[in-house]
C-alpha positions in Angstrom: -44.8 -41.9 -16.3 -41.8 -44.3 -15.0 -45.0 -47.1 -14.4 -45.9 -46.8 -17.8 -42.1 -46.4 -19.2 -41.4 -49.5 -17.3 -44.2 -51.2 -18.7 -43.4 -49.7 -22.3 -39.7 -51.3 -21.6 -41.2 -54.6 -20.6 -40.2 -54.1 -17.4 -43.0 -56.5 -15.6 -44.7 -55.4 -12.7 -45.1 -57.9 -10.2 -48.5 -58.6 -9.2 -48.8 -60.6 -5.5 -51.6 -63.4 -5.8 -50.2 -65.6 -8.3 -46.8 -65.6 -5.6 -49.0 -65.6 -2.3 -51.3 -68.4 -4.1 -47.7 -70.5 -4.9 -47.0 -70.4 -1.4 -50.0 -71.4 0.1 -50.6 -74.3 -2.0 -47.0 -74.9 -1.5 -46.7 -75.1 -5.4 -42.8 -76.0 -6.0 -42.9 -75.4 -10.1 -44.5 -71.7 -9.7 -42.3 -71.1 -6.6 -38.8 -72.1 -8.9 -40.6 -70.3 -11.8 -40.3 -67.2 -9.9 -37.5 -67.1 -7.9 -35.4 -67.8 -11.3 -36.8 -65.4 -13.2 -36.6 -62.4 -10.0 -33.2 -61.4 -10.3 -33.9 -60.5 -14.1 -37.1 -58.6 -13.6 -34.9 -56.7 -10.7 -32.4 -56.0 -13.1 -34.4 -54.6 -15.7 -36.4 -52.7 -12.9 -32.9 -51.1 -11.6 -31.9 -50.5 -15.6 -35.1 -49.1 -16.6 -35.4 -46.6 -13.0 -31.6 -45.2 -13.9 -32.5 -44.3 -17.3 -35.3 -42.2 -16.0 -33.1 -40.8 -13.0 -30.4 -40.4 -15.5 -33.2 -38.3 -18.0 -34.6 -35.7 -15.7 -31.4 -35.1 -13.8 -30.2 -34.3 -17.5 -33.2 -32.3 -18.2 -33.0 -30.0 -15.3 -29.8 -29.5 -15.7 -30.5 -28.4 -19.4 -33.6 -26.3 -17.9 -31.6 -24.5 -15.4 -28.8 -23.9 -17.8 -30.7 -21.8 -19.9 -30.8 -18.2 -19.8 -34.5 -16.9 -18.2 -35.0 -13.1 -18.6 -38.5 -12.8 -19.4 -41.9 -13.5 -17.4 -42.8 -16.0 -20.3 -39.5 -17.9 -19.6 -40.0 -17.9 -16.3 -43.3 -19.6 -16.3 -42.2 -21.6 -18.7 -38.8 -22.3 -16.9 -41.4 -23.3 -13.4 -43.8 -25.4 -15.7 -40.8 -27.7 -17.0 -39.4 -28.3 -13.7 -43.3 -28.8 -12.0 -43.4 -31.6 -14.4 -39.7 -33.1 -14.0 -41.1 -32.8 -9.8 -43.9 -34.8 -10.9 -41.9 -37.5 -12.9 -39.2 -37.2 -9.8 -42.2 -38.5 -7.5 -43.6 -41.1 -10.0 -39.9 -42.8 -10.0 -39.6 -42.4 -6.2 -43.3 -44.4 -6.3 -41.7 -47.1 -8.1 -38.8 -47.2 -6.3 -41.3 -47.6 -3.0 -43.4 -50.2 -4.3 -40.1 -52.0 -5.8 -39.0 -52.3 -2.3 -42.1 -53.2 -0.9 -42.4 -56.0 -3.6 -38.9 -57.3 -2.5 -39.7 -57.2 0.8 -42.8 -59.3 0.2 -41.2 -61.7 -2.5 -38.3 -62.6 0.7 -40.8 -63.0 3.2 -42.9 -65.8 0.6 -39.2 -67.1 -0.2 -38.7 -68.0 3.5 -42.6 -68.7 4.4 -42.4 -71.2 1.9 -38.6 -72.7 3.1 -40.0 -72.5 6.3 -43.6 -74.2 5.6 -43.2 -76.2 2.7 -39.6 -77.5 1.8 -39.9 -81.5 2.2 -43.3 -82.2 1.9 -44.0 -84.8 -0.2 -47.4 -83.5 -1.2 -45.5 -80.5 -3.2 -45.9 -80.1 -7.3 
């Protein structure tokens, strides 16, 4: 649900070839494209993945409050939090693959300092 919440948000999801591809043609106007633009997309990542921390910690609270007495309610009570788990774990996804796209967008930041700054054959 956070994937497509993010995506309904306009959060982008990064998608690696276009980056790796910058890199290894050493493509200077892709590469400045990018690293301008990161620090927004991580902001709006890190906005949009607090609202939906924010939301189910706010729903379970609500679910919890409430009074259970009956079998019914129970079930009902264990279905509402399965699914809250199961939006919990989506979030903790995109938190995961968030990292791992950091991670990745760094080490093409310094591949292409290392490999690339100074070359006069650069776009």
């Amino acid at each position: 649900m956070i994937l497509a919440l993010l995506l309904l948000g306009g959060v982008e999801v990064p998608d690696s070839t276009p980056a790796l591809d910058a890199v290894k043609t050493c493509n200077r106007v892709e590469i400045r494209k990018m690293i301008s633009s990161e620090p927004h997309r991580r902001t709006e990542f890190a906005a949009a993945a607090y609202a939906e921390q924010r939301t189910i910690a706010q729903e379970r609270a609500a679910i919890l409050a409430a009074p259970v007495s009956t079998p019914a309610g129970q079930a009902s009570t264990a279905n509402a939090l399965a699914q809250l788990d199961g939006r919990q774990k989506q979030l903790d996804d995109s938190r995961a693959i968030e990292r791992s796209w950091r991670d990745l967008f760094d080490e093409m930041r310094a591949d292409f300092l290392a490999n690339c700054n100074g070359r006069k054959d650069n776009q």
